[in-house]
PQR file with spaces between the fields and no chain letter, atoms N, CA, C, O and H, PARSE charges and radii, in Angstrom:
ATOM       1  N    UNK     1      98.436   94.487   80.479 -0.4000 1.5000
ATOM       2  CA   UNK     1      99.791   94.959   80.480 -0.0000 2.0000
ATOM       3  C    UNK     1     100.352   94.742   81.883  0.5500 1.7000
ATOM       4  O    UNK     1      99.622   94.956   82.851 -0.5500 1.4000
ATOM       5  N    UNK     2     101.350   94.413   82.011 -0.4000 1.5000
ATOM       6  CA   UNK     2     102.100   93.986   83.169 -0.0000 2.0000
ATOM       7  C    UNK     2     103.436   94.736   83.224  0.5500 1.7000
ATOM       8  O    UNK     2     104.105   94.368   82.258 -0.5500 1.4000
ATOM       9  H    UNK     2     101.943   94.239   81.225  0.4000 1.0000
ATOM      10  N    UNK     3     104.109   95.659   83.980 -0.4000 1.5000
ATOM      11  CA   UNK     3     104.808   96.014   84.169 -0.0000 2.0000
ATOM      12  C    UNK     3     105.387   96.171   85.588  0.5500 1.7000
ATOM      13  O    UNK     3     104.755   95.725   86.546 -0.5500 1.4000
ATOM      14  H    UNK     3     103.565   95.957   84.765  0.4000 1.0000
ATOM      15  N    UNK     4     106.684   96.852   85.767 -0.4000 1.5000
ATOM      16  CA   UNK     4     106.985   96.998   86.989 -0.0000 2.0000
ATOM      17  C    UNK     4     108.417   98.073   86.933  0.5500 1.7000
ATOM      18  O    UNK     4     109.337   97.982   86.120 -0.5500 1.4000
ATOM      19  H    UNK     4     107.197   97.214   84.989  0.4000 1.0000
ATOM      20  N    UNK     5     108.278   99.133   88.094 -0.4000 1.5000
ATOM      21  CA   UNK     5     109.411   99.765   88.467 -0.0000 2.0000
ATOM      22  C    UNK     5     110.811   98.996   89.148  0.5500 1.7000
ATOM      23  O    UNK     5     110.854   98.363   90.203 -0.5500 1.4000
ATOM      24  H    UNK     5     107.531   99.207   88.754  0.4000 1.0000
ATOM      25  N    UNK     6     112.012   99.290   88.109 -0.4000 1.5000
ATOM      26  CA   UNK     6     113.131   98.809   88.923 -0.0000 2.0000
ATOM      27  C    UNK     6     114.089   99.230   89.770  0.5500 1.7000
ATOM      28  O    UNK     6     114.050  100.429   90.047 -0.5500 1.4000
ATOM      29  H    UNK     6     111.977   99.803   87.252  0.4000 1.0000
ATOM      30  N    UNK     7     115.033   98.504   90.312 -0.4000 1.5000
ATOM      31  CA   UNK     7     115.428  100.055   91.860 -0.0000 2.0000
ATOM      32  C    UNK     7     116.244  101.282   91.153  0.5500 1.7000
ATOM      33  O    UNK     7     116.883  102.084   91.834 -0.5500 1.4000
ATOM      34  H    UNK     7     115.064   97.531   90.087  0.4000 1.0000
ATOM      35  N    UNK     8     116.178  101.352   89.894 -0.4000 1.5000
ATOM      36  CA   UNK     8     116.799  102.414   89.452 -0.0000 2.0000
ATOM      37  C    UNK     8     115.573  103.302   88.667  0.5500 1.7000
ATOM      38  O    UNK     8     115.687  103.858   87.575 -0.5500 1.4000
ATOM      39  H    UNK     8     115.658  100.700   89.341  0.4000 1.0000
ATOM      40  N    UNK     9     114.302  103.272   89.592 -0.4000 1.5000
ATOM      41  CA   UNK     9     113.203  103.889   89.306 -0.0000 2.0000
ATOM      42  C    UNK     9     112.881  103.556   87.723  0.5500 1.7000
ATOM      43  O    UNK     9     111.674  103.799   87.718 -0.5500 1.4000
ATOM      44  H    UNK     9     114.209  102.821   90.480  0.4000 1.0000
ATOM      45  N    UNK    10     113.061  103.329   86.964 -0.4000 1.5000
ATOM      46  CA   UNK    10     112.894  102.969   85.476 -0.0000 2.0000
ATOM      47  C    UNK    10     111.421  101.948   85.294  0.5500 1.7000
ATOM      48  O    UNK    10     111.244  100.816   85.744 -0.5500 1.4000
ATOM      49  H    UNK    10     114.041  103.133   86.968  0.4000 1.0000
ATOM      50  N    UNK    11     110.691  102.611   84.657 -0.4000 1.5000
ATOM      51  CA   UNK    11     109.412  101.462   84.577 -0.0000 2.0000
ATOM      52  C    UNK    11     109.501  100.506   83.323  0.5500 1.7000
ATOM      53  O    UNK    11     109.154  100.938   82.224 -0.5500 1.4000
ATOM      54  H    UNK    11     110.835  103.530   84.292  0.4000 1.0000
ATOM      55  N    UNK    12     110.051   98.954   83.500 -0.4000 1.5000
ATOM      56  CA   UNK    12     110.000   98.223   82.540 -0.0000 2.0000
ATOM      57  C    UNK    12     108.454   97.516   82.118  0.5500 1.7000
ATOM      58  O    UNK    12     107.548   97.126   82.854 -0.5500 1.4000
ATOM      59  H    UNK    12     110.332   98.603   84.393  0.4000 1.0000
ATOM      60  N    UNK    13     108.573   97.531   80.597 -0.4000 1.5000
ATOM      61  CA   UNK    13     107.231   96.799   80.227 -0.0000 2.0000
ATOM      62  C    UNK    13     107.312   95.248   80.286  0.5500 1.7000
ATOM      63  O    UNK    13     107.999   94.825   79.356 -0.5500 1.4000
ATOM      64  H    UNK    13     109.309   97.847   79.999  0.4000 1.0000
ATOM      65  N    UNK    14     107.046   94.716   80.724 -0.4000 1.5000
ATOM      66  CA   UNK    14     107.131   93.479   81.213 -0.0000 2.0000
ATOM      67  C    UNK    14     106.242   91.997   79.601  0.5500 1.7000
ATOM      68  O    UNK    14     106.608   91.060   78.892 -0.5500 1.4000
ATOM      69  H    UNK    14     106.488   95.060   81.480  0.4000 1.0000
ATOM      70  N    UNK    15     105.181   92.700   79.868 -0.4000 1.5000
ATOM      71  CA   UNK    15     104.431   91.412   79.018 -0.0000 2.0000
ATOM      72  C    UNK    15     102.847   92.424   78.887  0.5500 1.7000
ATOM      73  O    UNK    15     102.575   93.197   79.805 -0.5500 1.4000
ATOM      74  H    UNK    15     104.884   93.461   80.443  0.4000 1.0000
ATOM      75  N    UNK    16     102.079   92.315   77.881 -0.4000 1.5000
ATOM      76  CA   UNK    16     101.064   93.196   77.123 -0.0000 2.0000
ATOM      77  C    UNK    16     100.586   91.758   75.846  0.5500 1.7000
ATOM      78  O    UNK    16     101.111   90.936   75.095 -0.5500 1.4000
ATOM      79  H    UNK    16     102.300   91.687   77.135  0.4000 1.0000
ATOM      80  N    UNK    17      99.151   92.277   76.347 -0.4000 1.5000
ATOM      81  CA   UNK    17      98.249   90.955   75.424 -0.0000 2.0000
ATOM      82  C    UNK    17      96.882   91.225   75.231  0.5500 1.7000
ATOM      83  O    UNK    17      96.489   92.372   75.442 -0.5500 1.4000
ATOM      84  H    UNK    17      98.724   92.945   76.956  0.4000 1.0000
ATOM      85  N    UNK    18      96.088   90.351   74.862 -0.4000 1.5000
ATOM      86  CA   UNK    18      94.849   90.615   74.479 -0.0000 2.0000
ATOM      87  C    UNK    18      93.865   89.639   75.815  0.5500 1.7000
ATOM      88  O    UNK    18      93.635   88.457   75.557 -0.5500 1.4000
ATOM      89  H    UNK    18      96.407   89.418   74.690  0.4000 1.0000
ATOM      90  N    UNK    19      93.493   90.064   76.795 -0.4000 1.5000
ATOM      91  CA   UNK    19      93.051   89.964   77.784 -0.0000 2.0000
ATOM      92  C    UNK    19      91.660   89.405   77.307  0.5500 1.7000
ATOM      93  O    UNK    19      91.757   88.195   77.514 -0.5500 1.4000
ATOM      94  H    UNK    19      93.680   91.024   77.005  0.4000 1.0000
ATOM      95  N    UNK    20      90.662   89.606   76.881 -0.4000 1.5000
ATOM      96  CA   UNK    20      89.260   89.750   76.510 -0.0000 2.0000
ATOM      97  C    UNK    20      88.496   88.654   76.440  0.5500 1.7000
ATOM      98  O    UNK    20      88.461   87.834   75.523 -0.5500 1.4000
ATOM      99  H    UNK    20      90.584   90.589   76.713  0.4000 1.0000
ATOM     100  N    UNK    21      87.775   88.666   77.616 -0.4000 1.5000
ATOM     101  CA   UNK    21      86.931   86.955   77.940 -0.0000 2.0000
ATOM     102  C    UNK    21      87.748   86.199   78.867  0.5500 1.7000
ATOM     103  O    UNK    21      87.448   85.222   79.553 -0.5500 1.4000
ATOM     104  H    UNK    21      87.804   89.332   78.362  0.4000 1.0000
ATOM     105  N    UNK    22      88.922   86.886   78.750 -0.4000 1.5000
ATOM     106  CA   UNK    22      89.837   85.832   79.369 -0.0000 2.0000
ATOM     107  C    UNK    22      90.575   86.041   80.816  0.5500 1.7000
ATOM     108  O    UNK    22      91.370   85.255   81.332 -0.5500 1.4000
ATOM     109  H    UNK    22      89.165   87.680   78.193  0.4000 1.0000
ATOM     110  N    UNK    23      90.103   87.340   81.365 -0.4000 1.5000
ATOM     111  CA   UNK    23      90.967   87.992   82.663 -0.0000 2.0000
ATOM     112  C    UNK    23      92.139   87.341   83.236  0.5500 1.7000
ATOM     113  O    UNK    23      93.361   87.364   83.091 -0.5500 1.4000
ATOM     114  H    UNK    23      89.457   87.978   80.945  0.4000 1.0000
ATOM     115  N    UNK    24      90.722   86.391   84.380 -0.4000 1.5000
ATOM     116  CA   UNK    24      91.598   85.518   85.250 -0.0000 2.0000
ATOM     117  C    UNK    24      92.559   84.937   84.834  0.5500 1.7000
ATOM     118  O    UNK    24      93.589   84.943   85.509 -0.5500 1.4000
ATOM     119  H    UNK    24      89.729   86.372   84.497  0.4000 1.0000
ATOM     120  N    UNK    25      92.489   84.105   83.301 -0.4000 1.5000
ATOM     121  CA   UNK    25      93.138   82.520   82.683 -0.0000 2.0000
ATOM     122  C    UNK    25      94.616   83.752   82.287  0.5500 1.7000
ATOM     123  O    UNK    25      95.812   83.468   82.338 -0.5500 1.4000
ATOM     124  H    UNK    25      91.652   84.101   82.753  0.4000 1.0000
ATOM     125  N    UNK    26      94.224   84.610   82.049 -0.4000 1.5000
ATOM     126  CA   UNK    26      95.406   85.660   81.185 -0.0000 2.0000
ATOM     127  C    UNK    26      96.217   85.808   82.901  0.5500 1.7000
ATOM     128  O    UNK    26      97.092   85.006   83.226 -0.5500 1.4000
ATOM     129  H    UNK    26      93.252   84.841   82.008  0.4000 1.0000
ATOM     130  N    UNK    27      95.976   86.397   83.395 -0.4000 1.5000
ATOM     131  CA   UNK    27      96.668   86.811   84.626 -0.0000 2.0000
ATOM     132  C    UNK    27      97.398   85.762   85.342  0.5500 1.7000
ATOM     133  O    UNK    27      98.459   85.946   85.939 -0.5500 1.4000
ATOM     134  H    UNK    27      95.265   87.048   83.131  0.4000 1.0000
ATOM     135  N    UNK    28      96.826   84.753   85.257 -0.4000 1.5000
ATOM     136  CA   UNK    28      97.058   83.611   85.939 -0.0000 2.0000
ATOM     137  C    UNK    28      98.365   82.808   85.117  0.5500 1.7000
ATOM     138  O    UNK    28      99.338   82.309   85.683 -0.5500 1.4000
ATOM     139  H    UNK    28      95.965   84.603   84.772  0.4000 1.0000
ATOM     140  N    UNK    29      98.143   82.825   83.836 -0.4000 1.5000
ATOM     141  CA   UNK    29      99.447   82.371   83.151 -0.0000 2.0000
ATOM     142  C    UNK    29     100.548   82.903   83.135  0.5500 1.7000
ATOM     143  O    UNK    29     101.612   82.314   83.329 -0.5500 1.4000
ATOM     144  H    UNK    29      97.352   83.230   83.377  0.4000 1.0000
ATOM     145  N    UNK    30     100.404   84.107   82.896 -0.4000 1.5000
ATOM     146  CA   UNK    30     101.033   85.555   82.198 -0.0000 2.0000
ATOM     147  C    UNK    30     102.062   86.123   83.791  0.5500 1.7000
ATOM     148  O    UNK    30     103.276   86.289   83.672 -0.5500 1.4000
ATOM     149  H    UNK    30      99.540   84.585   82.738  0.4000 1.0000
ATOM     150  N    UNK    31     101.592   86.277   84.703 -0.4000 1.5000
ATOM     151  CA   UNK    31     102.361   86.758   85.530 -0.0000 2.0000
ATOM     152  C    UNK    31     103.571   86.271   86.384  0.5500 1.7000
ATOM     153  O    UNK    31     104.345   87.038   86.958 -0.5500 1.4000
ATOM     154  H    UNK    31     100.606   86.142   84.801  0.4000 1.0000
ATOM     155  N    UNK    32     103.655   84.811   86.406 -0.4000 1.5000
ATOM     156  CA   UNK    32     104.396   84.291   86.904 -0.0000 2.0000
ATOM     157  C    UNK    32     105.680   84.254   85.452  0.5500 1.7000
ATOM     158  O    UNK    32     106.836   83.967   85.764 -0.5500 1.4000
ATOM     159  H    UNK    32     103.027   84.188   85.940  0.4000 1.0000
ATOM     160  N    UNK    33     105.381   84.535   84.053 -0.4000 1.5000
ATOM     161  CA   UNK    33     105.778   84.304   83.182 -0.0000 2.0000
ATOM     162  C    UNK    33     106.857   86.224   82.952  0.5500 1.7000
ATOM     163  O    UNK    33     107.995   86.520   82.587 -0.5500 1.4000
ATOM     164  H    UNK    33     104.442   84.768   83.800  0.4000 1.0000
ATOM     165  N    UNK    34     105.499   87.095   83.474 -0.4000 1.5000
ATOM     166  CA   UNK    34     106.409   88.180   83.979 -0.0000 2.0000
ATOM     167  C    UNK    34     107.822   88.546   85.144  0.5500 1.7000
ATOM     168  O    UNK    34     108.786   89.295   84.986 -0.5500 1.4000
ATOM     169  H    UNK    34     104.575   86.855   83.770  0.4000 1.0000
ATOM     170  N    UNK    35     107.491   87.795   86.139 -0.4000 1.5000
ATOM     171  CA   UNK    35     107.878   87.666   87.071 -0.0000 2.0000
ATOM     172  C    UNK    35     109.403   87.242   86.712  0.5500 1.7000
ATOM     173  O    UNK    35     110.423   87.795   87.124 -0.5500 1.4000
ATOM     174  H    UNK    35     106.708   87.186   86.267  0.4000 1.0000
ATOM     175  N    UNK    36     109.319   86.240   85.931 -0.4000 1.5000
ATOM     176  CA   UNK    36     110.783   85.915   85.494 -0.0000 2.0000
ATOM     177  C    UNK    36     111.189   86.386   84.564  0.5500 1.7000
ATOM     178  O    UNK    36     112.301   85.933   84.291 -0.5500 1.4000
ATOM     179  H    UNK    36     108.490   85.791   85.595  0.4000 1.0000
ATOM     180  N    UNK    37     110.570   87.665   83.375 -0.4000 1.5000
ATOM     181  CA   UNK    37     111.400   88.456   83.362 -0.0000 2.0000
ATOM     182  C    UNK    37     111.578   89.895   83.865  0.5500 1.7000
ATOM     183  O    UNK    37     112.129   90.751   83.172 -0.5500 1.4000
ATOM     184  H    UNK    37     109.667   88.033   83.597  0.4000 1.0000
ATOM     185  N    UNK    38     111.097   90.134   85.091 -0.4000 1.5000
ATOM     186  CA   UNK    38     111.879   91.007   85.818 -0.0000 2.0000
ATOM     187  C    UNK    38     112.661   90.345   86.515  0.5500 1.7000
ATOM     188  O    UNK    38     113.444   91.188   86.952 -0.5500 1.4000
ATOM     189  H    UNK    38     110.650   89.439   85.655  0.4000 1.0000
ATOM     190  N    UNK    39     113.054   89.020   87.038 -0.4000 1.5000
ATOM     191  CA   UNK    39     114.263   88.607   87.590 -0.0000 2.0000
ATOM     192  C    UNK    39     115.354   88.504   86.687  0.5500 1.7000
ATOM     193  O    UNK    39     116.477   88.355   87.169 -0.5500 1.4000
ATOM     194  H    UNK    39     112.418   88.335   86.683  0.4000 1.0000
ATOM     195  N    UNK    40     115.165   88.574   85.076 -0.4000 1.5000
ATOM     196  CA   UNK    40     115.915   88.520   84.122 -0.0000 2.0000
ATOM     197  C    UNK    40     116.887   89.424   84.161  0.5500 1.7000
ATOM     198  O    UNK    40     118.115   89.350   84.111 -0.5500 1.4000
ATOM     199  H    UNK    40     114.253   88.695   84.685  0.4000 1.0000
ATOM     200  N    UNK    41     115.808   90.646   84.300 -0.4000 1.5000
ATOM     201  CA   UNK    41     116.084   91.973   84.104 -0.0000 2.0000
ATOM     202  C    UNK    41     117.099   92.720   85.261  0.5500 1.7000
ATOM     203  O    UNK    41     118.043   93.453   84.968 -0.5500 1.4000
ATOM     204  H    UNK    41     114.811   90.707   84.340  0.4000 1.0000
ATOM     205  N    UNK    42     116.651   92.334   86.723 -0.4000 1.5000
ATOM     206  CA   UNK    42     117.617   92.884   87.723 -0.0000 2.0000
ATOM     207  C    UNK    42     118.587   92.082   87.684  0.5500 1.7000
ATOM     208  O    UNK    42     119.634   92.707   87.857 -0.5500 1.4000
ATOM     209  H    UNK    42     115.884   91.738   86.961  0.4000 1.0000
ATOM     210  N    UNK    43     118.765   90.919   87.532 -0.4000 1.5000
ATOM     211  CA   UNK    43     120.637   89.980   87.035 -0.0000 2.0000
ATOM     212  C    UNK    43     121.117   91.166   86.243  0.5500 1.7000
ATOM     213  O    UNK    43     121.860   91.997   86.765 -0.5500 1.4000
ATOM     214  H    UNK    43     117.915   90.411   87.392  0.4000 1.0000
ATOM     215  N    UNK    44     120.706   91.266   84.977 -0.4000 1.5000
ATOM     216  CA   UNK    44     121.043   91.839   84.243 -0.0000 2.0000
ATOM     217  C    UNK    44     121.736   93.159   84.716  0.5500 1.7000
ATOM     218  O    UNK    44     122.896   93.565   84.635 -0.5500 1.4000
ATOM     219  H    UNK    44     120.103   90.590   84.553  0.4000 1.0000
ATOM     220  N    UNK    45     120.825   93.567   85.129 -0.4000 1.5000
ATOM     221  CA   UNK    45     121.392   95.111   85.999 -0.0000 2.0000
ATOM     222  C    UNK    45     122.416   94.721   87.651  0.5500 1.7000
ATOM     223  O    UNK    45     122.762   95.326   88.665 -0.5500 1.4000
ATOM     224  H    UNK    45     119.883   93.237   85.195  0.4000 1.0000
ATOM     225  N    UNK    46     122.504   93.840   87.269 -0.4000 1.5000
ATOM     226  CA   UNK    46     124.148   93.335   88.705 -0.0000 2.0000
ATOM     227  C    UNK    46     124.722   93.048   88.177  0.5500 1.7000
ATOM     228  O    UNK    46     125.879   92.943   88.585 -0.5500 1.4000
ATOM     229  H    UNK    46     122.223   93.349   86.445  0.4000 1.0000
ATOM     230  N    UNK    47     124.347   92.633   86.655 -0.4000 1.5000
ATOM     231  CA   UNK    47     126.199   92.085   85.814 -0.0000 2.0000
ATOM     232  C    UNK    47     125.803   90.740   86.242  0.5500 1.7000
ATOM     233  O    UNK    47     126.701   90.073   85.727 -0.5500 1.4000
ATOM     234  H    UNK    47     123.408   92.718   86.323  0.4000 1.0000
ATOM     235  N    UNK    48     125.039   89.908   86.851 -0.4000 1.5000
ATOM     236  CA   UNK    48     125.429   88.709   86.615 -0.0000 2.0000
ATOM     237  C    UNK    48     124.692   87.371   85.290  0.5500 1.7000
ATOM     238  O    UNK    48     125.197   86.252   85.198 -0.5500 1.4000
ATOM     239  H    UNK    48     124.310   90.450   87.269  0.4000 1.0000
Protein backbone atom coordinates (compact mmCIF):
# COMPACT_ATOMS: atom_id res chain seq x y z
CA UNK A 1 0.00 0.00 0.00
CA UNK A 2 1.35 3.30 -0.90
CA UNK A 3 0.00 6.31 0.36
CA UNK A 4 0.73 9.80 1.32
CA UNK A 5 -0.40 12.93 3.46
CA UNK A 6 -1.48 16.11 1.54
CA UNK A 7 -0.82 19.80 2.73
CA UNK A 8 -4.30 19.81 3.80
CA UNK A 9 -3.24 16.97 6.24
CA UNK A 10 -5.70 14.43 4.47
CA UNK A 11 -4.10 10.91 3.97
CA UNK A 12 -4.68 9.86 0.29
CA UNK A 13 -4.56 6.12 -0.75
CA UNK A 14 -2.42 6.22 -3.48
CA UNK A 15 -1.99 2.53 -5.09
CA UNK A 16 -2.53 -1.08 -2.90
CA UNK A 17 -1.58 -4.60 -4.51
CA UNK A 18 -0.52 -7.94 -3.99
CA UNK A 19 3.18 -7.60 -3.13
CA UNK A 20 4.13 -11.43 -2.47
CA UNK A 21 7.49 -12.83 -3.89
CA UNK A 22 7.63 -9.79 -5.45
CA UNK A 23 8.77 -6.74 -2.96
CA UNK A 24 11.46 -5.04 -4.72
CA UNK A 25 9.91 -5.59 -8.62
CA UNK A 26 6.39 -4.24 -6.88
CA UNK A 27 7.99 -1.12 -5.32
CA UNK A 28 10.09 -0.42 -8.00
CA UNK A 29 7.25 -0.21 -10.63
CA UNK A 30 4.47 0.90 -8.49
CA UNK A 31 5.93 4.02 -6.93
CA UNK A 32 6.99 6.17 -9.45
CA UNK A 33 3.42 5.18 -10.87
CA UNK A 34 2.19 6.59 -7.33
CA UNK A 35 4.08 9.49 -7.44
CA UNK A 36 2.13 10.75 -10.37
CA UNK A 37 -0.84 10.33 -8.82
CA UNK A 38 -0.18 12.42 -6.00
CA UNK A 39 0.99 15.09 -8.46
CA UNK A 40 -2.47 14.45 -9.99
CA UNK A 41 -3.94 14.97 -6.91
CA UNK A 42 -2.24 18.39 -5.60
CA UNK A 43 -3.10 20.12 -9.38
CA UNK A 44 -6.20 19.07 -8.56
CA UNK A 45 -6.31 20.73 -5.23
CA UNK A 46 -4.85 24.31 -6.99
CA UNK A 47 -7.60 24.19 -9.55
CA UNK A 48 -5.25 23.63 -12.17
Amino acid sequence: MLFAFDPDRQAILLLAGDKAGNWTRWYKKNIPVADDLFDDHLRTLKGN
